[in-house]
C-alpha positions as CSV (number, residue, x, y, z in Angstrom):
1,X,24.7,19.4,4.9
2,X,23.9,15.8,4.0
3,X,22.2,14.8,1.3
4,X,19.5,13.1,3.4
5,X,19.5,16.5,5.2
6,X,19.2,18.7,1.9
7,X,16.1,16.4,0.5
8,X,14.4,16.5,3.9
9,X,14.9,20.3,3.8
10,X,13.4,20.7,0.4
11,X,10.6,18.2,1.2
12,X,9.4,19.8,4.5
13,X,6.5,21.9,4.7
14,X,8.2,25.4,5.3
15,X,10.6,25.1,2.8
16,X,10.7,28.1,0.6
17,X,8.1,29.1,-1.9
18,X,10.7,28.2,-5.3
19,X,9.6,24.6,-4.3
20,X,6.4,25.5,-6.2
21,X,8.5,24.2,-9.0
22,X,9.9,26.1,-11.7
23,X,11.8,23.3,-12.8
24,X,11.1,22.2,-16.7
25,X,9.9,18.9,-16.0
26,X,6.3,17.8,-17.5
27,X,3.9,19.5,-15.4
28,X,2.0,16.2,-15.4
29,X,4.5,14.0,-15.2
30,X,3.8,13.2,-11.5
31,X,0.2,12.0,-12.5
32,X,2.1,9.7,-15.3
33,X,4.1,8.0,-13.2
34,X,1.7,7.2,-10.3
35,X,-1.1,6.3,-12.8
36,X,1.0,4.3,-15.1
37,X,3.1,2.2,-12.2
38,X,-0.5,2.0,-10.7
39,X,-2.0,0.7,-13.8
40,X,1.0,-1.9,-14.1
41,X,1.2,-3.4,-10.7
42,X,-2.8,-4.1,-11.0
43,X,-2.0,-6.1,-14.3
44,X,0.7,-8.0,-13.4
45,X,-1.3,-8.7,-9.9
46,X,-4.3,-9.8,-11.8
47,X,-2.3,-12.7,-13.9
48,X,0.0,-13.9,-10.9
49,X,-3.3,-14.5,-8.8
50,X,-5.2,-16.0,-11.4
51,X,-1.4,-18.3,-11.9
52,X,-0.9,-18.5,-8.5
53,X,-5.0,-19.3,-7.1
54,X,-5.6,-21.9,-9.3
55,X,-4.7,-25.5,-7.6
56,X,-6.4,-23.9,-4.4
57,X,-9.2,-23.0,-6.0
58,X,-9.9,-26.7,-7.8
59,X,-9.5,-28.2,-4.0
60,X,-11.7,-25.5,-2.0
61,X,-14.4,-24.9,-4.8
62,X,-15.1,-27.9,-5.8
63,X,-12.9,-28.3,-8.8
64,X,-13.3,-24.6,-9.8
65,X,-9.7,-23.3,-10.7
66,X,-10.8,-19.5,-11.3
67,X,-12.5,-19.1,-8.1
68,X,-9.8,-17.3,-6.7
69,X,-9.2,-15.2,-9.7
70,X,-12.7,-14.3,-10.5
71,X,-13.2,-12.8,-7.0
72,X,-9.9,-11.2,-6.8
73,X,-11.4,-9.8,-10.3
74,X,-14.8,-8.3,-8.7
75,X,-12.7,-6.3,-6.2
76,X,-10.7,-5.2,-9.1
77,X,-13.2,-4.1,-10.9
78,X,-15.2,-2.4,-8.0
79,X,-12.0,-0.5,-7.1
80,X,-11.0,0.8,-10.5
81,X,-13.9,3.2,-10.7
82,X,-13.3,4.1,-7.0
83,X,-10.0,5.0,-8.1
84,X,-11.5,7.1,-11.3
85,X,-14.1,9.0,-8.8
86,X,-11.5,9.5,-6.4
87,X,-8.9,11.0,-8.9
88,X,-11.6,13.9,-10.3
89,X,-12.5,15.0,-6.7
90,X,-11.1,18.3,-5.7
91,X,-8.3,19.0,-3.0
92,X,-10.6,20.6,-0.7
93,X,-13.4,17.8,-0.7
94,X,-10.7,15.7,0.7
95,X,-9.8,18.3,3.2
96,X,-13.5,18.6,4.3
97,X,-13.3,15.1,4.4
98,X,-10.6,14.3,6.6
99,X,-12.1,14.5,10.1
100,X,-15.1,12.0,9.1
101,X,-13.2,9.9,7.4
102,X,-10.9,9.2,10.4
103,X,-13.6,8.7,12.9
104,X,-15.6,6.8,10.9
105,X,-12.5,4.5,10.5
106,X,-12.3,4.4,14.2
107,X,-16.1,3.2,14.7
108,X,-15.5,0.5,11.8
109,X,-12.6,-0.5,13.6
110,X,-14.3,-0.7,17.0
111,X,-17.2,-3.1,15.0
112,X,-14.3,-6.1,15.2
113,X,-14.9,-6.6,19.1
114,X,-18.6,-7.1,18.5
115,X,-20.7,-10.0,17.3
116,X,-19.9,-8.9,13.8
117,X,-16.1,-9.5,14.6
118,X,-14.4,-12.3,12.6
119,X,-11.0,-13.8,13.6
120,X,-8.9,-14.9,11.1
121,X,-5.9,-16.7,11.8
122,X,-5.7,-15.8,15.3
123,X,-6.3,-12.2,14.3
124,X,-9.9,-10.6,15.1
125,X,-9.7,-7.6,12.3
126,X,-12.6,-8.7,10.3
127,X,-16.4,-7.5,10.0
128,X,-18.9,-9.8,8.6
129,X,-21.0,-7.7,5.9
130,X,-25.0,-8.4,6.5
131,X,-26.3,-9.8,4.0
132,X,-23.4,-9.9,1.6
133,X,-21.3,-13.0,3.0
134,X,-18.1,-10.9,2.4
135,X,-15.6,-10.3,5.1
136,X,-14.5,-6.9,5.1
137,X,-11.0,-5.5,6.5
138,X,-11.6,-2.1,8.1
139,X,-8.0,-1.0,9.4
140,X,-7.0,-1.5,4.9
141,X,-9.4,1.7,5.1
142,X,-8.0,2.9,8.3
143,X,-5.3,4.0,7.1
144,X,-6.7,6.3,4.2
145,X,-8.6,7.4,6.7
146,X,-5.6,8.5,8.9
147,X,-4.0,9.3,6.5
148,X,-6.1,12.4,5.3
149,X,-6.5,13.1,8.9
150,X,-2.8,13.5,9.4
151,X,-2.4,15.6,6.4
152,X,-5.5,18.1,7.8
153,X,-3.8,18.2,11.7
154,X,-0.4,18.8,10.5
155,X,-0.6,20.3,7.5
156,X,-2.4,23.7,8.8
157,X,-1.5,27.0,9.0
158,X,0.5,28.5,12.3
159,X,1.4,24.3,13.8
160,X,4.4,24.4,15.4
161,X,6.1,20.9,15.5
162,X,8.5,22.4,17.8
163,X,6.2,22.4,20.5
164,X,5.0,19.5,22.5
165,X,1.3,20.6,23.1
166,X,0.7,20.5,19.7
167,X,2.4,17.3,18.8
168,X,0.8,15.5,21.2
169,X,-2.9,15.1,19.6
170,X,-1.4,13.5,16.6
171,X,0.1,11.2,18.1
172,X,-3.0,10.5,20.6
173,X,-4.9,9.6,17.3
174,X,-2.3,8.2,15.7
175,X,-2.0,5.7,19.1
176,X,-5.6,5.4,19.0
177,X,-5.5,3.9,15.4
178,X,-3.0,1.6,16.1
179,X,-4.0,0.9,19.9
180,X,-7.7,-0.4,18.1
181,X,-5.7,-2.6,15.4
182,X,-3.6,-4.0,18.0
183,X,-5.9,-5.0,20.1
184,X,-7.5,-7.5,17.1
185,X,-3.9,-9.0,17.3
186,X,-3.0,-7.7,13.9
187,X,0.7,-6.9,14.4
188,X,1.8,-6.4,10.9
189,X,-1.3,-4.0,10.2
190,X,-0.4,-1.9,13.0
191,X,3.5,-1.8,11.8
192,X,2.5,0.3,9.1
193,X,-0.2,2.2,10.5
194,X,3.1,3.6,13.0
195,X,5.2,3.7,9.5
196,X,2.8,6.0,8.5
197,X,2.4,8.4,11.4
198,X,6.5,8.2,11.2
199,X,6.2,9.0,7.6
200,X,3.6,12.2,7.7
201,X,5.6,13.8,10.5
202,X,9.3,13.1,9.1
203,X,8.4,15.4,6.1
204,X,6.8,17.9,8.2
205,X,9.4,18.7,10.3
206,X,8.9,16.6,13.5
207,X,12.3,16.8,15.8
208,X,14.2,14.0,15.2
209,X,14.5,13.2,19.4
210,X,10.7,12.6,18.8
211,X,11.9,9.8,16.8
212,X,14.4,8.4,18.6
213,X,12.0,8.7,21.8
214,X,9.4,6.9,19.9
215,X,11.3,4.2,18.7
216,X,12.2,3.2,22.0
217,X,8.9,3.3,23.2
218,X,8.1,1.3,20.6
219,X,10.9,-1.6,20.8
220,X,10.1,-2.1,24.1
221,X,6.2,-2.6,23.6
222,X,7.3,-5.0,20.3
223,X,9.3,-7.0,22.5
224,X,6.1,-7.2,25.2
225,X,3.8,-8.0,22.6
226,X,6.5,-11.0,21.3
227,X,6.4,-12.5,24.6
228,X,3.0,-12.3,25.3
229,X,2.8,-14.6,22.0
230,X,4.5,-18.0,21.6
231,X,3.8,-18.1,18.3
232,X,5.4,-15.0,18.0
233,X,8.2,-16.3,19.8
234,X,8.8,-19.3,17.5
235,X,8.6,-17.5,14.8
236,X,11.1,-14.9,15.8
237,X,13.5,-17.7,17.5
238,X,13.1,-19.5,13.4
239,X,14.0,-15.8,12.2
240,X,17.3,-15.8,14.2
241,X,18.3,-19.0,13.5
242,X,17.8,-20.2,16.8
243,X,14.5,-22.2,16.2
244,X,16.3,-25.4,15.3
245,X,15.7,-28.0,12.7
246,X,12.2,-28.3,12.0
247,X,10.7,-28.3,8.4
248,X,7.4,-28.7,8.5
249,X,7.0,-26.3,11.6
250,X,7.3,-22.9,12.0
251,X,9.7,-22.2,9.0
252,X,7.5,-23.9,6.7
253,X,6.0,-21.3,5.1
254,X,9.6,-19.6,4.8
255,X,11.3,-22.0,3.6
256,X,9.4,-22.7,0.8
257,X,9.0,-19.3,0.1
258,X,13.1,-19.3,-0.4
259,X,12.9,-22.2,-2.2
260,X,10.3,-20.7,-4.6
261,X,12.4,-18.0,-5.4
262,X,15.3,-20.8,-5.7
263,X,13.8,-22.7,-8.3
264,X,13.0,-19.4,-10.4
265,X,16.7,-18.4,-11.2
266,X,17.3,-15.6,-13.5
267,X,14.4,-16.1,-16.0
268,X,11.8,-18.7,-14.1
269,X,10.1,-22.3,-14.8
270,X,7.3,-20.2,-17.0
271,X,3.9,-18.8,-16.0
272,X,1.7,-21.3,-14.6
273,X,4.3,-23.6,-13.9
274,X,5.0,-22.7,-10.2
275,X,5.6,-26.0,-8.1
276,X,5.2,-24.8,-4.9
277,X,1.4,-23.5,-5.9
278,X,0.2,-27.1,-5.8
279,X,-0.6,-26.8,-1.4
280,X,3.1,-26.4,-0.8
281,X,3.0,-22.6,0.0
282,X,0.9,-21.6,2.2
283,X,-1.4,-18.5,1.6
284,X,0.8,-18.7,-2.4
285,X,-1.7,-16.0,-4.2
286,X,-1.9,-13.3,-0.6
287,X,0.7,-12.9,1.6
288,X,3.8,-15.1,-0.5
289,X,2.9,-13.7,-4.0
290,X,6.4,-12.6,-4.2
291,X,7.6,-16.2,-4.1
292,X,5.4,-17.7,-7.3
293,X,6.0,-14.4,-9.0
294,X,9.9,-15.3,-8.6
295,X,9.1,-18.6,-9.4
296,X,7.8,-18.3,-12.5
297,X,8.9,-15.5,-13.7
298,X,12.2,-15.9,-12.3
299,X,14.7,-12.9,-11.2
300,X,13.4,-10.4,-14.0
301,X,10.3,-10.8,-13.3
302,X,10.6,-9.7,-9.3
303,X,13.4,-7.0,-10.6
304,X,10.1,-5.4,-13.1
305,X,7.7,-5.3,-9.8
306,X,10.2,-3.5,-8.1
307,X,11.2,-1.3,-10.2
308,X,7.3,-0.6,-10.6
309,X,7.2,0.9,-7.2
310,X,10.5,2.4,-7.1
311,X,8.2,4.1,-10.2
312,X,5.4,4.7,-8.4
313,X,7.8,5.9,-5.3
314,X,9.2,8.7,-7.2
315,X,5.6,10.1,-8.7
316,X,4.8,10.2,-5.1
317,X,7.9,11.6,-3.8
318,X,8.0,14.2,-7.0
319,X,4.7,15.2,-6.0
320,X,5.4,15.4,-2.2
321,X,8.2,18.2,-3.4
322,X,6.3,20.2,-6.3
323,X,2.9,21.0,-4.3
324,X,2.6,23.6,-2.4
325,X,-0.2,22.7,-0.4
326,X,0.9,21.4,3.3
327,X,-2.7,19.2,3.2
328,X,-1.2,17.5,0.3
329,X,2.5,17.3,1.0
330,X,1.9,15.3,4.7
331,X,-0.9,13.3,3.0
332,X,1.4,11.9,-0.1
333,X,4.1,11.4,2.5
334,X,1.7,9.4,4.7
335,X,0.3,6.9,1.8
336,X,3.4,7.0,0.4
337,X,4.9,5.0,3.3
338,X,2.1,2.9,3.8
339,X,2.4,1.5,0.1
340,X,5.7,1.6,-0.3
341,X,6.9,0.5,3.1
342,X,4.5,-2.4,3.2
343,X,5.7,-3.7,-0.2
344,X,9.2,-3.5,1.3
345,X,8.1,-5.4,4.4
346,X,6.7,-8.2,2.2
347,X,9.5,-8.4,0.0
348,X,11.7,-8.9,2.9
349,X,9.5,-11.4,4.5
350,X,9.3,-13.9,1.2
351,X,13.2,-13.0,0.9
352,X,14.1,-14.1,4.7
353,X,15.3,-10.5,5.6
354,X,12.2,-10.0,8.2
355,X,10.4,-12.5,10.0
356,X,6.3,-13.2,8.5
357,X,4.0,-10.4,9.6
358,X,1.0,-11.2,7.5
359,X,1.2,-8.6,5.3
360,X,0.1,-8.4,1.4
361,X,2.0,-7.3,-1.3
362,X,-0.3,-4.3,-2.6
363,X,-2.0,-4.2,-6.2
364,X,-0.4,-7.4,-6.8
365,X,-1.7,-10.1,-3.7
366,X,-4.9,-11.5,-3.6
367,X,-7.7,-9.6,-1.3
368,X,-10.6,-7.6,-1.5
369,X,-10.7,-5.2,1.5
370,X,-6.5,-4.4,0.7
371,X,-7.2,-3.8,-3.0
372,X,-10.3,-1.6,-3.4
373,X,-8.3,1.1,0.1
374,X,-5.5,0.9,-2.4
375,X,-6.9,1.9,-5.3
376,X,-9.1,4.4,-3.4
377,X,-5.9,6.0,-1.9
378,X,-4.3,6.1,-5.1
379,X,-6.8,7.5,-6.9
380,X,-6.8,10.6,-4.0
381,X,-2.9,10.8,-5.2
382,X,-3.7,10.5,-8.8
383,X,-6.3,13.9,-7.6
384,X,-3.6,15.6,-5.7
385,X,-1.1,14.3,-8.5
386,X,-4.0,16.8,-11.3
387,X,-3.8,19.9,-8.5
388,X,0.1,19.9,-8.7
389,X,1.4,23.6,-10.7
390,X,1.5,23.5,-14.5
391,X,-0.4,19.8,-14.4
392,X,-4.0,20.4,-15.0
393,X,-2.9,22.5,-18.0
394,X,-0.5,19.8,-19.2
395,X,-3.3,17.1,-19.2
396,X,-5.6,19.4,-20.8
397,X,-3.1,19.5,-23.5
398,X,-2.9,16.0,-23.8
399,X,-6.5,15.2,-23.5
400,X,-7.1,17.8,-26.2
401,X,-4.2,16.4,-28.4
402,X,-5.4,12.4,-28.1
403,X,-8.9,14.0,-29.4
404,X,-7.7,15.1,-32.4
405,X,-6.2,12.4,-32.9
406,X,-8.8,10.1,-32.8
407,X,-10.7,12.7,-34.9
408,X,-8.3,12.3,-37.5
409,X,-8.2,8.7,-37.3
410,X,-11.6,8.6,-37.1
411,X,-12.1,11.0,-40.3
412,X,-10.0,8.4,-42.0
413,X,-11.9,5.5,-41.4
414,X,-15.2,6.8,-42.5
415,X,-13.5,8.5,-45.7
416,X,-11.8,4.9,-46.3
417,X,-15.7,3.0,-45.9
418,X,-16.8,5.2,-48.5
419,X,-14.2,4.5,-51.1
């Protein structure tokens, strides 16, 4: 047996009962990991858009350079206490909540193709908040949405992946989800919805044929969807090579991406001192992060991100192997390749390895809808992350241990004012 084949064995959901863990690892360590690489990626995202914003903001908000930065900072601090609520709640509220949380998605979804739709670059996934003047994303919260639902359909007792019938409604609402996205022309959105779906029924056990079916199906709809586009068409001819010599055209925002990452070398021109920032990089602080972040931090600086959610990867991935709830298991799997895969696919976009999809690098790019379903979904892990054996007692352990401290320290102090 492989080792691909041995870890998929251990990770699926009828592996034997010892995967309850009695290994002699932290019991909380899981919750660490996720929380901490969380916690990290949020900071270092914070300082590159404020860096990376600022020469927009000055020429879209009348001379303002934080603009940017202090909105980017709103959603950050709307989504960290989502992510605190969402890390107390119990397994089972997120079990009752699965079903409405996936067709509510759906109907917020379905909200683009009315007069509340907004298109964005050619894309119609937007809703216009009444009242608010705030766009807001609803396929970001989608996919927590499908996610949960996923982890409810094939997580349950008695499924049998083996057979057809029952297969065949995830992947109905799986296809619904990304039928809905892709009908507001959001391509890249819809890529990881399917990453996802592929994800939560890897680790349960799906038939691999199923896999190699799908991916058929699904090359040849890409390819449809391509043509159907001519600026999807350019862009992929540009990706190949075969788009011809054209800077300013559909490379552009490649190219300068590369160059970005050029001009870094090993330890960067310096924070704040990014030269393709100043209207050279298009969408610099959202989709091509990656590049000012190499810029000016330079090769260590993009190495520390990634090995942030290699870190975050393997709290999920612990956690995925340690529970012993199904719910949970399909659930981490599915979020886990939603995060991770999508920071994978923007990597490889800024680095030339995949044509542009459109897709943000999360915790770290700019956007409000994209950060506060992050956090949200992470903060679910972080819950899951508290329910995994021997971790609630761990943290209780540690909670109890950072109050005596403080009660010390605290004893001190007052002793110390007295004297």
């Amino acid at each position: 047996m492989t080792t691909l084949q041995e870890a998929r064995r251990r990770l699926q959901l009828h592996a034997p009962a010892t995967r309850i863990a009695t290994t002699a690892d932290p019991g909380a360590l899981s919750y660490y990991l996720v929380g901490g690489a969380t916690l990290l990626l949020l900071v270092i995202g914070v300082v590159m858009v404020l860096s990376a914003s600022t020469i927009t903001s000055i020429r879209l908000n009348d001379g303002n350079p934080y603009a940017n930065f202090l909105s980017q900072g709103q959603f950050v601090l709307i989504g960290l206490p989502i992510l605190v609520l969402a890390s107390r709640l119990p397994v089972a509220a997120y079990r009752g909540l699965a079903w409405p949380a996936f067709l509510g998605s759906l109907i917020l979804q379905a909200l683009v193709f009315t007069p509340l739709g907004v298109t964005v670059g050619g894309n119609r996934n937007w809703i216009e908040v009444p009242g608010l003047g705030q766009n807001l994303q609803p396929s970001e919260f989608m996919k927590i949405g499908l996610a949960l639902w996923l982890g409810l359909m094939i997580g349950r007792r008695g499924v049998d992946l083996d057979d057809w019938r029952q297969v065949l409604p995830v992947l109905a609402g799986g296809g619904a989800a990304v039928g809905l996205v892709m009908a507001g022309n959001d391509m890249g959105t819809a890529l990881v919805l399917v990453m996802l779906v592929a994800g939560a029924l890897f680790i349960a056990g799906l038939p691999v044929w199923w896999f190699g079916a799908g991916g058929l199906v699904g090359v040849v709809g890409v390819l449809a969807l391509i043509v159907a586009y001519p600026s999807r068409v350019r862009r992929i001819m540009h990706f190949l090579g075969m788009g011809g010599d054209d800077p300013t055209g559909t490379g552009y925002q490649s190219d300068h991406g590369l160059w970005g990452l050029g001009t870094g070398g090993i330890t960067g021109v310096g924070l704040g001192a990014s030269r393709e920032k100043w209207a050279y990089l298009p969408e610099a602080h959202n989709d091509f992060i990656f590049a000012i972040l190499g810029e000016e931090l330079g090769l260590l600086g993009t190495l520390l991100v990634l090995v942030l959610f290699g870190v975050l990867a393997f709290g999920l991935l612990r956690m995925m192997r340690r529970h012993p709830d199904p719910f949970v298991t399909v659930t981490t799997a599915a979020v886990t390749c939603w995060i991770i895969g999508q920071a994978l696919v923007n990597i490889g976009v800024v680095i030339g390895l995949l044509p542009v999809m459109g897709l943000p690098l999360p915790l770290v790019s700019a956007g409000g809808s994209a950060m506060i379903s992050t956090l949200l979904a992470l903060g679910i892990m972080l819950a899951f992350a508290r329910s995994e054996p021997g971790a609630r007692a761990a943290l209780s352990v540690s909670s109890s241990a950072v109050r005596r401290s403080l009660a010390v320290v605290g004893g001190r102090l007052r002793g110390g004012s007295r004297g």
